[in-house]
Backbone as CSV, one residue per row, in Angstrom:
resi,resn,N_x,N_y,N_z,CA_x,CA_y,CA_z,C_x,C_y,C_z
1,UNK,0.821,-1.213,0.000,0.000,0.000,0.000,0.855,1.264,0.000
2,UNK,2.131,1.620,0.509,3.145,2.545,0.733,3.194,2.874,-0.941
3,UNK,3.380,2.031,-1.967,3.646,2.598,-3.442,2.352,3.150,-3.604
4,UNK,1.238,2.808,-3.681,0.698,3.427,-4.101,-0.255,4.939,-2.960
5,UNK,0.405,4.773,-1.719,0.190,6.140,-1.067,1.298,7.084,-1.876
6,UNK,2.288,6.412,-2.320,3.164,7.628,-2.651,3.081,7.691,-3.652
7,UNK,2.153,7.273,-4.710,1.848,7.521,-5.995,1.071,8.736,-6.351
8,UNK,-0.141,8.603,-5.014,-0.792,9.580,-4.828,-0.425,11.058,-4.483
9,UNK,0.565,10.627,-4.029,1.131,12.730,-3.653,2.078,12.916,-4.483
10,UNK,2.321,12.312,-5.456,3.049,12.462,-6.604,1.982,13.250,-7.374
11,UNK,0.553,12.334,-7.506,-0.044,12.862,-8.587,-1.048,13.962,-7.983
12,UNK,-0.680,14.268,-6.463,-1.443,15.534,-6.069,-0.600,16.455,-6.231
13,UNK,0.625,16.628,-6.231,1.757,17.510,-6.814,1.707,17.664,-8.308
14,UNK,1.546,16.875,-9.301,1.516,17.126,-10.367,-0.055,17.850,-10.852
15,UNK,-0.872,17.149,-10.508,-2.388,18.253,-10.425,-2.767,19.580,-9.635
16,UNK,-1.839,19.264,-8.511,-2.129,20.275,-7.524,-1.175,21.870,-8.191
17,UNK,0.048,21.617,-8.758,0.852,22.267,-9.432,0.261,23.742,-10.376
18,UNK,-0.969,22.388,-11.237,-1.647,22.817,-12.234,-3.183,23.831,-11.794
19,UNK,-3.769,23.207,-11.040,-4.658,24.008,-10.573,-4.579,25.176,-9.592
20,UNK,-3.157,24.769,-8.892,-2.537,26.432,-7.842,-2.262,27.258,-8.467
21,UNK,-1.096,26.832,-9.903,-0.525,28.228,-10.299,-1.761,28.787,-11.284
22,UNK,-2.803,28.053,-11.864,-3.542,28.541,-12.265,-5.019,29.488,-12.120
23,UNK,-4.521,29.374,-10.766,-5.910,30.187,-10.358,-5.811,31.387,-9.912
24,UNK,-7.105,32.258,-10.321,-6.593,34.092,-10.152,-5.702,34.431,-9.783
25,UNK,-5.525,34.311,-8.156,-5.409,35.190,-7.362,-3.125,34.926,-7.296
26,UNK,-3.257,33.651,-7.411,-1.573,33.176,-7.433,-1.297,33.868,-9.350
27,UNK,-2.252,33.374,-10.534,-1.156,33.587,-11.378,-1.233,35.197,-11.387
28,UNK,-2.178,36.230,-11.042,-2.132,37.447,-11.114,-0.882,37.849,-10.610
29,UNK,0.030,37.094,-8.817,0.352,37.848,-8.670,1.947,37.548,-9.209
30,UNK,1.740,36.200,-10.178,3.142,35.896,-10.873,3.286,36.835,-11.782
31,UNK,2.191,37.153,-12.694,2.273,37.555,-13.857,2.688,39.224,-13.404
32,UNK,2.341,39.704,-12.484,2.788,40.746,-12.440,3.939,40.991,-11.879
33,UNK,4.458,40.104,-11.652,5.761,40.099,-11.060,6.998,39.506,-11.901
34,UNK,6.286,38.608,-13.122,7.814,38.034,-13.844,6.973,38.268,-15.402
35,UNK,5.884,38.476,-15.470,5.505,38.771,-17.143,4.714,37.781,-17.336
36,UNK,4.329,37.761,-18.561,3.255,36.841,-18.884,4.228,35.299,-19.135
37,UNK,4.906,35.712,-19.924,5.671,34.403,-20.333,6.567,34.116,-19.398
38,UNK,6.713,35.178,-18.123,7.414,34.373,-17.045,7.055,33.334,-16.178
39,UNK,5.627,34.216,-16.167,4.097,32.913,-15.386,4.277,31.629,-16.447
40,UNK,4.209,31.431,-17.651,4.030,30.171,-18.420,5.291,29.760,-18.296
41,UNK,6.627,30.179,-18.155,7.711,29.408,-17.916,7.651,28.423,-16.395
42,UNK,7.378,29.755,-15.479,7.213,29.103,-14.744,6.430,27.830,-14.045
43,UNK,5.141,27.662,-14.438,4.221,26.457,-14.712,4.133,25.488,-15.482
44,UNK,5.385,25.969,-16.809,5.910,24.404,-17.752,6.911,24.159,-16.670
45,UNK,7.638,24.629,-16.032,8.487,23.907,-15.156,8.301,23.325,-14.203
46,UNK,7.319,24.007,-13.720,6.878,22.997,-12.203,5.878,21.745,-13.078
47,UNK,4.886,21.928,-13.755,4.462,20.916,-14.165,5.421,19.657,-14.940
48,UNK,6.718,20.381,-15.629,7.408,19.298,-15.722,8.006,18.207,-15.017
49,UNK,8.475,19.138,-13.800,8.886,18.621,-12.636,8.761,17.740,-11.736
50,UNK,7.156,18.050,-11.553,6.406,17.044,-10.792,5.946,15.746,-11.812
51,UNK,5.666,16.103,-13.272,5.283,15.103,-14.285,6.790,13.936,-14.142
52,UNK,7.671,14.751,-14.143,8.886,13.636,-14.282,8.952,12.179,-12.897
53,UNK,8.618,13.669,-11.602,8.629,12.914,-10.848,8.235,11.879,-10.549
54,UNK,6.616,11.850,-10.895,5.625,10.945,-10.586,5.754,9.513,-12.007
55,UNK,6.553,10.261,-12.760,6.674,8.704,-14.109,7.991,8.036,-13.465
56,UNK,8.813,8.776,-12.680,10.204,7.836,-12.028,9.526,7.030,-11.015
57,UNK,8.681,7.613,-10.528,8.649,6.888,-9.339,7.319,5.634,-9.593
58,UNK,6.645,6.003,-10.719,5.486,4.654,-11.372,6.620,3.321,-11.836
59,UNK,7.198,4.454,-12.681,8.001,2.999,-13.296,8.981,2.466,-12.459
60,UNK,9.579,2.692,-11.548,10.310,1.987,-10.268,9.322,0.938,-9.617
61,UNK,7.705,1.133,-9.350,6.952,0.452,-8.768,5.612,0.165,-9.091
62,UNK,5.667,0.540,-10.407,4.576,0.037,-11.163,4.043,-1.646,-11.048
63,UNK,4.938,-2.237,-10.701,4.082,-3.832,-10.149,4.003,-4.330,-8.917
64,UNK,3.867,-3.465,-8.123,3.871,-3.537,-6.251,2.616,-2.960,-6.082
65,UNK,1.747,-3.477,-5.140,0.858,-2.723,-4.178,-0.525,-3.703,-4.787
66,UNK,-1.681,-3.256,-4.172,-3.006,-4.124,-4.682,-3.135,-3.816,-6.163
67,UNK,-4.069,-5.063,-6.599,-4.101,-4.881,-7.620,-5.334,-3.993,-8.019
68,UNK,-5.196,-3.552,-9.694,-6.642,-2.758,-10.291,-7.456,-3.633,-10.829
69,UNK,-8.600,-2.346,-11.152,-9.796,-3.154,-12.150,-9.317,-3.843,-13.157
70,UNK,-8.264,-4.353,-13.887,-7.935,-4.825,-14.962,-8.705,-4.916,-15.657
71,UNK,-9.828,-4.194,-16.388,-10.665,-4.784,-17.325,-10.722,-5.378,-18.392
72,UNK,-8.793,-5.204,-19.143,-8.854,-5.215,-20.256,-8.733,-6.939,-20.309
73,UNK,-8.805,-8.501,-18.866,-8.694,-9.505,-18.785,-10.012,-10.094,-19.743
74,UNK,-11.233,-8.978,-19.813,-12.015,-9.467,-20.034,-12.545,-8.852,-21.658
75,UNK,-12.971,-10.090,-22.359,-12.669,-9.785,-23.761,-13.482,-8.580,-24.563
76,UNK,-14.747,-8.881,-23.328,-15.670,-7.754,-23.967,-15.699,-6.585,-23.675
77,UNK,-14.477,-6.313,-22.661,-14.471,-4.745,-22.604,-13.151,-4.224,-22.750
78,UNK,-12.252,-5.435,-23.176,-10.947,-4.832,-23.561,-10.807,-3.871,-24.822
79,UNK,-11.571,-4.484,-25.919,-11.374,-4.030,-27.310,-11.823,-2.321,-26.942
80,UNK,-13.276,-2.027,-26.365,-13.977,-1.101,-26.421,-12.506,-0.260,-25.637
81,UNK,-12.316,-0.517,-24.598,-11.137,0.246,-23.732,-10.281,0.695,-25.089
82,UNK,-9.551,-0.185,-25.045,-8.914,0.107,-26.200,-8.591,0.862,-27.318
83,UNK,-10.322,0.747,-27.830,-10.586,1.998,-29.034,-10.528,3.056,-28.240
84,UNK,-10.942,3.097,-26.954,-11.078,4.564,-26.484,-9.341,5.199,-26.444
85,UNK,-8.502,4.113,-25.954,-7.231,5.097,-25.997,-6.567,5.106,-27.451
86,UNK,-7.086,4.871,-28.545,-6.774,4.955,-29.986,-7.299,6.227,-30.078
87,UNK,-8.877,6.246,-29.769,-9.428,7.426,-30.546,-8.850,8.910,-29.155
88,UNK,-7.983,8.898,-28.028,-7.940,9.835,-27.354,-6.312,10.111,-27.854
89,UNK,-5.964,8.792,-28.470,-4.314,10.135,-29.235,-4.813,10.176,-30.512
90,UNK,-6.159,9.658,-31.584,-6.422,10.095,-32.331,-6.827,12.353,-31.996
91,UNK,-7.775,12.204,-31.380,-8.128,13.425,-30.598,-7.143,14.817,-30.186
92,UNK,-6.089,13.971,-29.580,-5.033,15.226,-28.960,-3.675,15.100,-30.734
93,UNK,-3.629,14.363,-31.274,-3.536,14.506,-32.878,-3.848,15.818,-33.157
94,UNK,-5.316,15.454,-33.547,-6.110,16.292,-34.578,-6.335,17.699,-33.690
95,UNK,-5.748,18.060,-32.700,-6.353,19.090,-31.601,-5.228,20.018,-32.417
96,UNK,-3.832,19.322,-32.879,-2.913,20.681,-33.072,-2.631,20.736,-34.759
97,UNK,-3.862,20.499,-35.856,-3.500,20.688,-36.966,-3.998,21.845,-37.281
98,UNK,-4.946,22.528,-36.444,-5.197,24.402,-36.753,-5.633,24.984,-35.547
99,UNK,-4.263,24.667,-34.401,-4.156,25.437,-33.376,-3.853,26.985,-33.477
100,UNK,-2.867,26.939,-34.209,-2.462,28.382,-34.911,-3.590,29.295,-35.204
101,UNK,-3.721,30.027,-34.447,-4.641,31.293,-34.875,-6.288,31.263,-34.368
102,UNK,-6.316,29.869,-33.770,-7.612,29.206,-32.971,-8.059,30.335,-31.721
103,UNK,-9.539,29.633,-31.408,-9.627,30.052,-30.166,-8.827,30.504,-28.767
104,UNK,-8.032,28.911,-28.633,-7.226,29.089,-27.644,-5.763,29.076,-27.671
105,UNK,-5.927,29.753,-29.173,-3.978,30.077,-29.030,-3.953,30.762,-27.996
106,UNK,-2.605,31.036,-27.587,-2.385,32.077,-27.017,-1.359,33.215,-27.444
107,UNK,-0.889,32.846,-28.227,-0.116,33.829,-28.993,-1.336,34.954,-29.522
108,UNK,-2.020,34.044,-30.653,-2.631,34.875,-31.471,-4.083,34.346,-31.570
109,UNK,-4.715,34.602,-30.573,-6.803,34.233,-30.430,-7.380,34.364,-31.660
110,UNK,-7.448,33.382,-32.312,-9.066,33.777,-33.383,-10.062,33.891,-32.641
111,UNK,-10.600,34.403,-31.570,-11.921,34.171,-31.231,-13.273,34.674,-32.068
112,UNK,-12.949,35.634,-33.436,-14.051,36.465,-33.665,-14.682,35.323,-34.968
113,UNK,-13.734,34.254,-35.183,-14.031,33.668,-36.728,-15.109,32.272,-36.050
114,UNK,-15.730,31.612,-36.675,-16.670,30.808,-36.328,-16.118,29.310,-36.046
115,UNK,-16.907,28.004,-35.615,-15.799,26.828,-35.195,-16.159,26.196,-36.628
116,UNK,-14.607,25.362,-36.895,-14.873,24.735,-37.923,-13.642,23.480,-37.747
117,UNK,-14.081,23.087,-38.922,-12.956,21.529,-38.386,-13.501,20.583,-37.105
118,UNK,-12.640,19.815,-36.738,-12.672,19.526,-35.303,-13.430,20.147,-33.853
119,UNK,-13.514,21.612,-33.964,-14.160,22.051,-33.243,-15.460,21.798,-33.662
120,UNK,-16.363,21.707,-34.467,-17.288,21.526,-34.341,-17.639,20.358,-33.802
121,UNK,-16.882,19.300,-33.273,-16.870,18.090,-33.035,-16.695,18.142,-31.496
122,UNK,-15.768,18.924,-30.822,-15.366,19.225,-30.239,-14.401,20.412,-30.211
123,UNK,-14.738,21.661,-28.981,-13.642,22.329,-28.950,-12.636,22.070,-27.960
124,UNK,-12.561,20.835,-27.737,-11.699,20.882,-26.819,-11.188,19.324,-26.586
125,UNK,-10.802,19.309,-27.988,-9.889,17.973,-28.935,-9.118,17.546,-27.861
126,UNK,-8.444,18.022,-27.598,-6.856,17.661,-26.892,-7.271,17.376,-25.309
127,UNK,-7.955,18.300,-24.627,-8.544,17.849,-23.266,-9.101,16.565,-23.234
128,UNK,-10.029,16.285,-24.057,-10.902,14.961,-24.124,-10.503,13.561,-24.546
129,UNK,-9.353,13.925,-25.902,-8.521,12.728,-26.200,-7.527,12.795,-24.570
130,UNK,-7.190,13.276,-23.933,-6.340,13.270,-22.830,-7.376,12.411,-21.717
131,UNK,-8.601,12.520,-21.554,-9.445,12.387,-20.876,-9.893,10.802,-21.170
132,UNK,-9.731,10.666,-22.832,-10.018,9.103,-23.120,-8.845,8.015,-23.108
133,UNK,-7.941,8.843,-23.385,-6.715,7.983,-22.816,-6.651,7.575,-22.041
134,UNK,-6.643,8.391,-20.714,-6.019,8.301,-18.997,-7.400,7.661,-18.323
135,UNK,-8.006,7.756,-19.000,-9.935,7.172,-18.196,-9.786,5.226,-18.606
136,UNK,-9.042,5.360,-20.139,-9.181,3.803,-20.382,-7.972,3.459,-19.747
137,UNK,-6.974,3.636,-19.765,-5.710,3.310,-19.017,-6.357,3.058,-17.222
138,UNK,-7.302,3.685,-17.158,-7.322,3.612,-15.696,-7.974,2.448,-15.784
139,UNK,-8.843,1.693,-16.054,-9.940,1.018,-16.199,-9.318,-0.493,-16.304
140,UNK,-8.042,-0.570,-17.212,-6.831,-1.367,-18.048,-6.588,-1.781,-17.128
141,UNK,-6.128,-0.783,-15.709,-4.616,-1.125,-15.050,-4.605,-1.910,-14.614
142,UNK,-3.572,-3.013,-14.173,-3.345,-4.046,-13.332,-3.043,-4.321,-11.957
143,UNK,-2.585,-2.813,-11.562,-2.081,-2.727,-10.342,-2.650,-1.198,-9.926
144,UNK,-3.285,-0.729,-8.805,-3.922,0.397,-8.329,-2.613,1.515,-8.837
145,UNK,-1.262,1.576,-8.149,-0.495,2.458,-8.861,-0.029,3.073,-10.141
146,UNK,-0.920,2.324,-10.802,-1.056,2.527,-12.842,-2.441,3.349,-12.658
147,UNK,-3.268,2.536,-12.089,-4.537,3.700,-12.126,-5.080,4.832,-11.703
148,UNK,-4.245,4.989,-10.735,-4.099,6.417,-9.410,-3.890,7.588,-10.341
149,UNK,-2.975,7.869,-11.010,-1.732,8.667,-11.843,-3.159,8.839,-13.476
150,UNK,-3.639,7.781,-13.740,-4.659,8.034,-14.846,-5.444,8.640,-14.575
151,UNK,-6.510,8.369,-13.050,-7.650,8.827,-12.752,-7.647,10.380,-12.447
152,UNK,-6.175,10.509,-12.250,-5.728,12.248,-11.948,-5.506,13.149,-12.948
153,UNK,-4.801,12.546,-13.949,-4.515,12.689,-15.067,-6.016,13.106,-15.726
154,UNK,-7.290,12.309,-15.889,-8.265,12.496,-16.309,-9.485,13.263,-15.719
155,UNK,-9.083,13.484,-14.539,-9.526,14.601,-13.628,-8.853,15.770,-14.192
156,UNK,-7.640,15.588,-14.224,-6.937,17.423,-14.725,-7.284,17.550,-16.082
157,UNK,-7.810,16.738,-17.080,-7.855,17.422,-18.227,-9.639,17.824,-18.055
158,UNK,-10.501,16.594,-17.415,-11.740,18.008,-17.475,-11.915,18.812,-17.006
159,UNK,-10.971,18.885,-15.990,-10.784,20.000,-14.964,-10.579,20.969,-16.069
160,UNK,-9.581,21.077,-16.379,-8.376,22.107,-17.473,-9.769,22.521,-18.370
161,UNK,-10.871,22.084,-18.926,-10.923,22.081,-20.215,-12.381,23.247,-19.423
162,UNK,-12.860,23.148,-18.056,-13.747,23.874,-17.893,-13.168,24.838,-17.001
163,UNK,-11.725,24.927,-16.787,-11.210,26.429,-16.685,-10.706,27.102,-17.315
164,UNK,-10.227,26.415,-18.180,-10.012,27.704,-19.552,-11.180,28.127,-19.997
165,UNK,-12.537,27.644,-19.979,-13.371,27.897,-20.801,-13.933,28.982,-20.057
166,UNK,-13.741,28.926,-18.865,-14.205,30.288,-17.778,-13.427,31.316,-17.444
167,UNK,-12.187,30.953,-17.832,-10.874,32.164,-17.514,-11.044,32.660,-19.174
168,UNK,-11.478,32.559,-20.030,-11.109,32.996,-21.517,-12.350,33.734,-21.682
169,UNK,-13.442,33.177,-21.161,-14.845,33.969,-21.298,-14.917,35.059,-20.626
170,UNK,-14.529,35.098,-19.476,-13.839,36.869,-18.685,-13.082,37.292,-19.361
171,UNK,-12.033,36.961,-19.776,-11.060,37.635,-20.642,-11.761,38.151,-21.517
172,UNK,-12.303,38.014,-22.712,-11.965,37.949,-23.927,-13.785,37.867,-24.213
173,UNK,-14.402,38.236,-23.542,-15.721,38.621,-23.489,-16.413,38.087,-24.833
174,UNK,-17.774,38.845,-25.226,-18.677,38.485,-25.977,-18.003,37.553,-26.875
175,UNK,-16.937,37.814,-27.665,-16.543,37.133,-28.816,-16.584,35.479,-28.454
176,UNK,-15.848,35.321,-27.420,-15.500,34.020,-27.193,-16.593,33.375,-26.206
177,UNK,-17.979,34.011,-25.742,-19.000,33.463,-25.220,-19.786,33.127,-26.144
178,UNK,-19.751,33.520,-27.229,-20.091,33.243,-28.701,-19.806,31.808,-29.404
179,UNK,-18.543,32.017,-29.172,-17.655,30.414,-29.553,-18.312,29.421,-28.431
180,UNK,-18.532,29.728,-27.354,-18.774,28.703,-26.508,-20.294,28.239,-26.397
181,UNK,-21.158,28.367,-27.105,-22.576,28.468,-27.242,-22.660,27.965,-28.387
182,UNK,-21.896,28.260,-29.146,-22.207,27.346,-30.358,-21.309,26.051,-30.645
183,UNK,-20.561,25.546,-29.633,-19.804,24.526,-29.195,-19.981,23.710,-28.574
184,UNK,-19.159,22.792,-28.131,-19.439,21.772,-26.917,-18.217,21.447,-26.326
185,UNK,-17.931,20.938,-25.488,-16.787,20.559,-24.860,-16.714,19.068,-25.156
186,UNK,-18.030,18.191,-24.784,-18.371,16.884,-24.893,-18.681,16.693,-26.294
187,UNK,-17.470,15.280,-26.568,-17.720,15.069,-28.765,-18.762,15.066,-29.042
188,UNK,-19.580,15.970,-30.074,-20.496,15.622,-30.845,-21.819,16.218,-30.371
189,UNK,-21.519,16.751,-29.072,-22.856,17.128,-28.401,-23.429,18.547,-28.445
190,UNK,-22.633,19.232,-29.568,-23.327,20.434,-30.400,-23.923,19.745,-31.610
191,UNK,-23.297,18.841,-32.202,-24.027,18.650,-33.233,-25.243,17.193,-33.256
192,UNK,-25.309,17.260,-32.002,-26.802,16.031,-31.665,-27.821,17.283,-31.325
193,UNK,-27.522,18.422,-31.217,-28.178,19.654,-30.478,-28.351,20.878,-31.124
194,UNK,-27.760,20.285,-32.824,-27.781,21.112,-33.706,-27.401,22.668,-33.444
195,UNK,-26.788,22.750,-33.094,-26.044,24.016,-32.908,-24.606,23.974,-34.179
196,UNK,-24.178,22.685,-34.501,-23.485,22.581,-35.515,-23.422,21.634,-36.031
197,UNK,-22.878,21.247,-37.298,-23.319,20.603,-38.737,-21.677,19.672,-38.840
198,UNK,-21.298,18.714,-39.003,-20.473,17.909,-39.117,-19.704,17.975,-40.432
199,UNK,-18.390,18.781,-41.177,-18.416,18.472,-42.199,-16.824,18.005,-42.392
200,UNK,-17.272,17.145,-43.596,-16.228,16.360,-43.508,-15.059,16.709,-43.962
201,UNK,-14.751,17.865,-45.229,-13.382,17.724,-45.644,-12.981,18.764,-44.247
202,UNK,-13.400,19.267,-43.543,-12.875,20.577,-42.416,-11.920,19.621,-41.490
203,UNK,-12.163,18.385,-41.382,-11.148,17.311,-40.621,-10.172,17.176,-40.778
204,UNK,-9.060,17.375,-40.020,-7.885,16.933,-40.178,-7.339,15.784,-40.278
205,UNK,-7.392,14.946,-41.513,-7.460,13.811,-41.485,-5.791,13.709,-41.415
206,UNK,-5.161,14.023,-41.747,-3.701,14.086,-42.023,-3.234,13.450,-40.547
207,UNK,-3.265,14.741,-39.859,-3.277,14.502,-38.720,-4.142,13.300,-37.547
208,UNK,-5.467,13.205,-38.153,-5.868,11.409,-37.480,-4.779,10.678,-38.013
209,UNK,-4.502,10.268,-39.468,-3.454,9.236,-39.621,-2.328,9.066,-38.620
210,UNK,-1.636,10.233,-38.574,-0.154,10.224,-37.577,-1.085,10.046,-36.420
211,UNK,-1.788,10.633,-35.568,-2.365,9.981,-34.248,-2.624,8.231,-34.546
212,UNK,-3.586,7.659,-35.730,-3.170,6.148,-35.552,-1.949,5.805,-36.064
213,UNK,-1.295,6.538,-36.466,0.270,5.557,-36.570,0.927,5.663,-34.846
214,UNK,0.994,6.543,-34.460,1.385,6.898,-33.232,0.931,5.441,-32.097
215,UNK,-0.378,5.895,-31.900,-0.742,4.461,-31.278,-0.311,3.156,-31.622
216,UNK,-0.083,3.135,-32.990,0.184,1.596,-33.565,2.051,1.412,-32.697
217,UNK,2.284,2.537,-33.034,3.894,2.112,-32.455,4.066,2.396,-30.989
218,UNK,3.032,3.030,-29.961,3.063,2.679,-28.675,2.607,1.253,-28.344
219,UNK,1.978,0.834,-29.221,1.315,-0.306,-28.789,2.470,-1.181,-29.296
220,UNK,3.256,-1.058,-29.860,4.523,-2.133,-30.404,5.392,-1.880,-29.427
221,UNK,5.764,-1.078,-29.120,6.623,-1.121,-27.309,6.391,-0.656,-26.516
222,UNK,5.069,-1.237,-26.171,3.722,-0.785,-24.868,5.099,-1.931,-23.718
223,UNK,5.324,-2.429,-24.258,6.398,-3.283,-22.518,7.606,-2.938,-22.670
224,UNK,7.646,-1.885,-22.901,9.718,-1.017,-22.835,9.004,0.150,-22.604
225,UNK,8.024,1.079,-22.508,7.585,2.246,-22.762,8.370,2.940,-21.125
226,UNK,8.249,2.263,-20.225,8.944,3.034,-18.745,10.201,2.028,-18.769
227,UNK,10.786,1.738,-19.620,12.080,1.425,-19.330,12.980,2.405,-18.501
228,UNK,14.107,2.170,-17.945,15.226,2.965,-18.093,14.663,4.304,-16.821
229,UNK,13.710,3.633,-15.847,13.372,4.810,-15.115,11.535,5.916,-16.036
230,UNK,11.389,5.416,-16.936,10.483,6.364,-17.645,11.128,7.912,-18.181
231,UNK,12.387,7.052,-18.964,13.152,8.471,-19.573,12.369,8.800,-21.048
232,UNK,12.032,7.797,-21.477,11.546,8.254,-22.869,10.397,8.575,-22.812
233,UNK,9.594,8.432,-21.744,8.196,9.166,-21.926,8.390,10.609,-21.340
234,UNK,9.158,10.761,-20.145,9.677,12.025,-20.040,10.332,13.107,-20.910
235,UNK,11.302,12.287,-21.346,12.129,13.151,-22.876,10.792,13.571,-23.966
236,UNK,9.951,12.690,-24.165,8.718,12.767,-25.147,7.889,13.739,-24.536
237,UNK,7.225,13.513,-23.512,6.439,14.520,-23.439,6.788,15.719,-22.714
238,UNK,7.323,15.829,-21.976,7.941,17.249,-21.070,9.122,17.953,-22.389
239,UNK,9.520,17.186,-22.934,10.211,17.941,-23.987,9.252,18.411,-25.278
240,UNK,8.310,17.483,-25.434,7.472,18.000,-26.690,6.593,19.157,-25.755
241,UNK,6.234,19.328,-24.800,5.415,20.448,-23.945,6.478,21.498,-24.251
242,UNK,7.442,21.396,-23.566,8.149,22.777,-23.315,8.976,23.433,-25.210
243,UNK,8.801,22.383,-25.858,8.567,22.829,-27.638,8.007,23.484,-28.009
244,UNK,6.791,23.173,-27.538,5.864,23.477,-27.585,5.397,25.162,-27.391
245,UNK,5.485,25.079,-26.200,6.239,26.609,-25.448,6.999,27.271,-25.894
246,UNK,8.548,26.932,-26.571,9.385,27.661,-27.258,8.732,28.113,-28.498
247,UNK,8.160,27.843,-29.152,7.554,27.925,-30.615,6.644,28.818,-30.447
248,UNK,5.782,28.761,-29.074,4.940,29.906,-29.009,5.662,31.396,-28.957
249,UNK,6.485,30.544,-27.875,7.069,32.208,-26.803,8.273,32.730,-27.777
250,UNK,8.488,31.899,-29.246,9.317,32.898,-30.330,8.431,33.259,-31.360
251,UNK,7.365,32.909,-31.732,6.004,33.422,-32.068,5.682,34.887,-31.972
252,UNK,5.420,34.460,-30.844,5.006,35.917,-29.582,5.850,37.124,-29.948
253,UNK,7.547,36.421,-30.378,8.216,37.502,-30.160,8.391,38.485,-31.850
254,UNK,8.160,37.450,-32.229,8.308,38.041,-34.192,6.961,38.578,-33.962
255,UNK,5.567,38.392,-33.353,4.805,39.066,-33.738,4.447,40.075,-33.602
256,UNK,5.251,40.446,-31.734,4.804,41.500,-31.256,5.559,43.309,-31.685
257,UNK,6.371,43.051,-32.631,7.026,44.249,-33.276,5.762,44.662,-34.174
258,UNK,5.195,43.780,-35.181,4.395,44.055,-35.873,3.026,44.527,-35.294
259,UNK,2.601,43.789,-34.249,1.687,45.038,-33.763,1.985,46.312,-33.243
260,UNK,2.908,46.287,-32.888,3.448,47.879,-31.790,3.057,49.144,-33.592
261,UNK,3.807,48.441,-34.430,3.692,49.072,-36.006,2.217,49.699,-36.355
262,UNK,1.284,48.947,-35.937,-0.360,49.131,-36.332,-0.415,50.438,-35.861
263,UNK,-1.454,51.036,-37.056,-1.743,52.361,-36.021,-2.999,52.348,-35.370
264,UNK,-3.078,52.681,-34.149,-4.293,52.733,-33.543,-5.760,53.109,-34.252
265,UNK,-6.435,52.606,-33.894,-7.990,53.168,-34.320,-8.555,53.735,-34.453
266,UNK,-9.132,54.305,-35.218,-9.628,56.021,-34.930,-10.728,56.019,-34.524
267,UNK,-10.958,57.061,-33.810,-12.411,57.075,-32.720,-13.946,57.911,-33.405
């Protein structure tokens, strides 16, 4: 039971990370104190931090402590599990083939243009494939310390996906309460509610392909994946995050000469 108590304050440090520095009253008083992109440095780092932590310390003891629901022993709910964590890196895929200039960039907000693509499906691709991943993984696991770390994991992304949607709607007013009314968070459930229309070439299909190739080759060294301490899922994802970040935060920086250039509005 000790592995998986200490699995747990691993993954209350890694959630807890995410929901402290993110709330008013702490990131207000970062941001005014180190900048905007000092606040986001600072929260890819601690979230890296604690993310690293909690994958060293799974894969050290990932087969100790009681066991989980294993569901996937049983035939008729393995497959379904299954598809669900296909179609949740299909999902966080297709979330970044027209992030650029989207709702929730943050460099550069489209909020005034209408949802199309994927968003009409969902606006909030990447939360939910995160959500179907870590929900079937939990369900999978074999041992409670595989499922602890998922169930948190899938807590922080619906968490995440209904505080941005409330920190961006203060921000960034009518425009983007607009976007959110004619959207859904949950797949498909604007367009069972007709609020939007499904169309097909707006899909990023490009991008589904590489999400199922992706899966096809986790699933080919799904038993080496925490080798070595869980360096390569660390190197993979805390390095593709904080890429991620760099690309914005040099973005940010080529763009922001060109606005200072604009001339103001006339009244």
């Amino acid at each position: 039971m000790a592995s998986s108590s200490a699995v747990v304050l691993f993954a209350i440090a890694f959630v807890g990370s995410h929901i402290g520095l993110a709330t008013q009253p702490v990131r207000s008083r970062l941001v005014a104190r180190f900048g905007e992109w000092g606040f986001r440095w600072i929260f890819s780092g601690m979230a890296a931090t604690s993310f690293a932590l909690l994958v060293i310390w799974y894969a050290d003891h990932r087969t100790e402590g009681p066991a989980g629901l294993a569901l996937g022993t049983y035939a008729a709910l393995r497959w379904p599990l299954v598809s669900m964590v296909v179609l949740g890196i299909v999902l966080m895929a297709g979330s970044f083939a027209r992030y650029s200039g989207g709702p929730y960039d943050l460099v550069d907000p489209g909020t005034s243009r209408p949802a199309r693509g994927l968003e009409r499906v969902t606006r909030h691709s990447f939360f939910f494939g995160v959500a179907l991943f870590a929900g079937a993984h939990a369900l999978l696991a074999t041992h409670l310390v595989g499922a602890l770390p998922m169930l948190a994991l899938t807590v922080l992304a619906v968490g995440g996906a209904r505080h941005q949607d409330a920190k961006l709607r203060q921000a960034r007013g009518a425009p983007f309460a607009a976007y959110l009314a004619g959207t859904s968070a949950v797949p498909f459930a604007a367009i069972l509610a007709g609020r939007q229309q499904l169309v097909w070439r707006e899909l990023p299909w490009g991008a589904f392909l590489v999400g199922v190739a992706v899966a096809a080759g986790l699933r080919a060294v799904h038993a080496d994946i925490f080798a070595h301490r869980g360096a390569w899922v660390i190197l993979v994802i805390v390095g593709g995050a904080l890429a991620i970040t760099a690309v914005s935060w040099a973005r940010d920086r080529r763009r922001r000469p060109a606005m200072l250039r604009r001339p103001a509005p006339s009244s």
